[in-house]
C-alpha positions, 0 to 999 in steps of 0.5 A, spaced: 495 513 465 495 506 462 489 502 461 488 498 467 485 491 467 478 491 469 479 487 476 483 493 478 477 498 476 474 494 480 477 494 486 479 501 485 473 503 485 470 498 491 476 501 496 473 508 494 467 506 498 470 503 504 472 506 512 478 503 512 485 505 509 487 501 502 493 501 498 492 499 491 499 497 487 500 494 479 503 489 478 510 492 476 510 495 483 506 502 482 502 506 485 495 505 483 490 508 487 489 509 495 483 511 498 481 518 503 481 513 509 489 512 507 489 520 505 490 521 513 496 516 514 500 518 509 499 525 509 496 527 502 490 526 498 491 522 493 490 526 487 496 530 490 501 524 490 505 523 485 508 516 482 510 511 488 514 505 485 514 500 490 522 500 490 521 507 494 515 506 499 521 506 505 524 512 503 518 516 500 514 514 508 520 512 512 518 505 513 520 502 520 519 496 524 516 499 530 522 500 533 525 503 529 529 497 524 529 500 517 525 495 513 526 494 505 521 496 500 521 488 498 520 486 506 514 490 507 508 486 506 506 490 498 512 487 496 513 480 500 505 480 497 507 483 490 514 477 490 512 471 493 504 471 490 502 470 497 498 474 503 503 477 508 502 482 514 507 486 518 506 490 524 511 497 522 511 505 522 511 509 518 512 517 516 506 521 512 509 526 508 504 531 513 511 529 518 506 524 523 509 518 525 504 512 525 504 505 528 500 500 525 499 493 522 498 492 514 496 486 510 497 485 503 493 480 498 496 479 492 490 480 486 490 475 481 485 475 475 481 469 474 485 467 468 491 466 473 495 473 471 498 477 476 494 484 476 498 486 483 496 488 491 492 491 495 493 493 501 490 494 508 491 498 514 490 501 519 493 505 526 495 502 533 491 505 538 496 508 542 
């Protein structure tokens, strides 16, 4: 793994001590880390994934508006976040690799360091009550 920026050592490492479900993405579109709350989403430990560009997401967890319309890696929240520089949000659903359909809400927020550059995403997210 390559050196990563100490704000996203930071963040990786605030994520691991939160209740709710974090997805942490470089800022070449990567996946850096998810949480154990996220774990039960996406239907594996993190430590079992392998890398996730974001270009796959949609294919790799089938990710759907909710009722049912594909939606592109880049119109997700990660990738409007990652493109445009700014928060985003979007109700989806999505496939874990455990075959569990969810629906829920994911907010992203682009990661900047305090020198301007762009470190990357995280994202928040949980599950609708049905």
């Amino acid at each position: 793994m390559p050196q990563l920026d100490v704000e996203l050592i930071l963040t990786r490492q605030w994520a691991s001590y939160l209740a709710i479900p974090i997805w942490l993405m470089g800022s070449e579109g990567n996946l850096l880390y998810y949480n154990e709350p996220a774990e039960r989403l996406l239907g594996l430990r993190f430590d079992e994934a392998g890398p996730i560009l974001l270009s796959e997401i949609s294919d790799v967890f089938l990710v759907t508006d909710p009722d049912g319309s594909a939606v592109a890696p880049e119109e997700i929240p990660l990738g409007k976040a990652l493109q445009d520089q700014r928060p985003a949000h979007r109700a989806l659903r999505w496939r874990g690799l455990d075959g569990i359909w969810h629906t829920g809400e994911v907010t992203a927020l682009p990661l900047q360091g305090q020198d301007g550059r762009a470190l990357g995403v995280v994202a928040m997210f949980w599950e609708n009550a049905e």
